[in-house]
C-alpha positions, -999 to 999 in steps of 0.1 A, spaced: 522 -191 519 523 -161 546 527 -124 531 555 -106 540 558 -81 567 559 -49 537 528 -69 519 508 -75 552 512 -32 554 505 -25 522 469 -52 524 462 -30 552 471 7 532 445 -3 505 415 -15 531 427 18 548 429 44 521 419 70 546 452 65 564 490 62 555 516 42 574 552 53 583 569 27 591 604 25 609 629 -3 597 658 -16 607 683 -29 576 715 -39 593 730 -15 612 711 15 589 677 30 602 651 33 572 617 49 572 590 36 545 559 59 534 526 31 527 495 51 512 471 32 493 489 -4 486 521 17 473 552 20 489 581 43 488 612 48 508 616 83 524 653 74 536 665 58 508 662 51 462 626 35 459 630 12 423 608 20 398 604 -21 391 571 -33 411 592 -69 407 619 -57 429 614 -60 467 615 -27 482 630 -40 517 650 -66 516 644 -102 536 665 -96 565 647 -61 571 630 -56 606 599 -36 613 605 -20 641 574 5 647 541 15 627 526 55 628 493 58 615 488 94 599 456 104 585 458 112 550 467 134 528 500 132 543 517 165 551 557 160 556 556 196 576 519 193 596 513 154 600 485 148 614 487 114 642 461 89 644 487 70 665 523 67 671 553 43 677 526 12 673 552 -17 680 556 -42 650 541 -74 668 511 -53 679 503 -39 645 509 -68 633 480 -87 653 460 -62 642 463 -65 604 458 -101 611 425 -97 629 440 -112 661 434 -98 693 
């Protein structure tokens, strides 16, 4: 079985810990953006449940575009590593695809 899009980020925030993700969804007609550090998630638009068992994006949620920040992250200085990394091409990369 695949991992999901949100589990294929947060395989990558653990072998990454040096870096943290922000990550720009797209939930129906609503914009969301999710904060990845370390394998955790948390939603910076939105309630994050407390419950690990409850998904924090829901199926039909689209990843639009990754930012890699290097951590600690610092909401009023972030520093870039890269920005606006489209979801198909981050996603090659945390598959090891070229």
């Amino acid at each position: 079985m695949s991992m999901s899009p949100l589990a294929l980020l947060e395989a990558y925030s653990r072998a990454h810990p040096q870096e943290v993700l922000l990550v720009e969804v797209q939930v129906g007609e609503q914009e969301e953006v999710v904060l990845i550090f370390k394998g955790v998630s948390s939603s910076l638009t939105a309630a994050t449940v407390v419950d690990a068992d409850v998904p924090l994006l829901p199926e039909e949620a689209v990843i639009v575009a990754v930012d890699r920040l290097r951590s600690p992250y610092n909401p009023s200085a972030p520093l870039y590593l890269e920005q606006g990394i489209p979801w198909e091409d981050f996603q090659r990369r945390c598959l090891g695809v070229s």
